[in-house]
Structure formats: structure tokens, C-alpha cells
N, C-alpha and C positions, 0 to 999 in steps of 0.2 A: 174397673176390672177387679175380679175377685181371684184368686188365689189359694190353691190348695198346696198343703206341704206332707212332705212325710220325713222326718229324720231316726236315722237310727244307726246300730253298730253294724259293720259289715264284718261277720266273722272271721272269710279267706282273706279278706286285706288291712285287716285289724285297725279300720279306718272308721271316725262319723262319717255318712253319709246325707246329704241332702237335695230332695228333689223337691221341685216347684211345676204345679203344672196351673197356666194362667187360662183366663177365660177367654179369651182371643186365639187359644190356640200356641201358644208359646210352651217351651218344655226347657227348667232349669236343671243340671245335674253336677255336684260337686261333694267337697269337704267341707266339716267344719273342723277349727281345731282349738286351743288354748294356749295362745304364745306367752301368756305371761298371766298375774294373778287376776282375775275382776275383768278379763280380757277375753272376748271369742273372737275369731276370724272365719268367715265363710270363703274359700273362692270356687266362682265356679264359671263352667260352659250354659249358654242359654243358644236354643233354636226357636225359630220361629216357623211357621207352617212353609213359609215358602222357601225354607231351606238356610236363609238368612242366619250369620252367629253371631257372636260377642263372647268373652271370656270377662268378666269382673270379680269386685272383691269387695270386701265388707269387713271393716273391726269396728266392735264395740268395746269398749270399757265402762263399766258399772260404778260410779262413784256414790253410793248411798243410793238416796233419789232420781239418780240424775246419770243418764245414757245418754252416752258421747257417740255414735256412729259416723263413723268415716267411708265413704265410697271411693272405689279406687278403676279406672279401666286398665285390663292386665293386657300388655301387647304379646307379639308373640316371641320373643324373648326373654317373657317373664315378669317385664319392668312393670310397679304397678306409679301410677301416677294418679295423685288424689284429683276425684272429680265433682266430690260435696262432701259437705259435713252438716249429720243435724244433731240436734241435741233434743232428749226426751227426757219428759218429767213425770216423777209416778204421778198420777194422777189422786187428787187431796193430799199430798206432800206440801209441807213448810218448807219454801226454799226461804235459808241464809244468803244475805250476799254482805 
């Protein structure tokens, strides 16, 4: 499945904005924001054509080469409970270990 994004500033809610619109028909819509240094967070609502939702969440942390993404499913209380973690490497980076 392919994937188109759009993000940008919303100027009445002085918020980032991010939307996803997937090739099956699915439509993502949230924030992103910067809780701390080298660190984004996405959370967002996702529909699917038959009306179907999910609310989830997304941090990254940037360590040089090297992106830590954390997935989280948000219930409806807010609670966010991790549900993967992957790690990404610039691609032609020298990893140290």
C-alpha cells in the first residue's frame, strides 16, 4: 500500500498538522509535536472507508544515524500502550557498537 502525506502549520490552532491518505482507502488525521530534543511524536485518528477507526501514536528519537520509533495504540482515555518498536539506519552509515 502506498501512501500520501501532507504536513504543515495550522495557523487558527497554532498546531503541526498531519494527514495520511492510504491506497486502500484509509484517511489518517492528527498532530505532530517535539516533546523533548531529537524527539517527534505523531498522534493521530485513522478511518477506513467502511467507517472503521483507530486512534494511535508514534515517537521517534534521532540518535545520529540511528531512529528509534516507538508505536503506541491510544484508547479512549488517552492511555497510550506501546505496540512495536523499530529501529532505522541512515542508509551507508558506519554503525559503532
Amino acid at each position: 500500500m502506498y501512501w500520501t502525506y501532507a504536513e504543515f502549520w495550522h495557523p487558527g490552532t497554532r498546531k503541526a498538522v498531519l494527514e495520511q491518505w492510504g491506497g486502500d482507502g484509509r484517511y489518517g488525521l492528527g498532530e505532530t509535536t517535539s516533546p523533548g530534543e531529537n524527539c517527534g511524536q505523531v498522534d493521530q485518528f485513522f478511518w477506513l472507508p467502511d467507517g472503521r477507526s483507530w486512534h494511535e501514536g508514534h515517537r521517534t528519537v534521532e540518535d545520529g544515524d540511528i531512529y528509534i520509533t516507538d508505536t503506541f495504540d491510544i484508547d479512549a482515555n488517552d492511555v497510550w500502550t506501546q505496540s512495536g518498536s523499530f529501529t532505522w539506519h541512515r542508509e551507508g552509515a558506519t554503525t559503532v557498537e
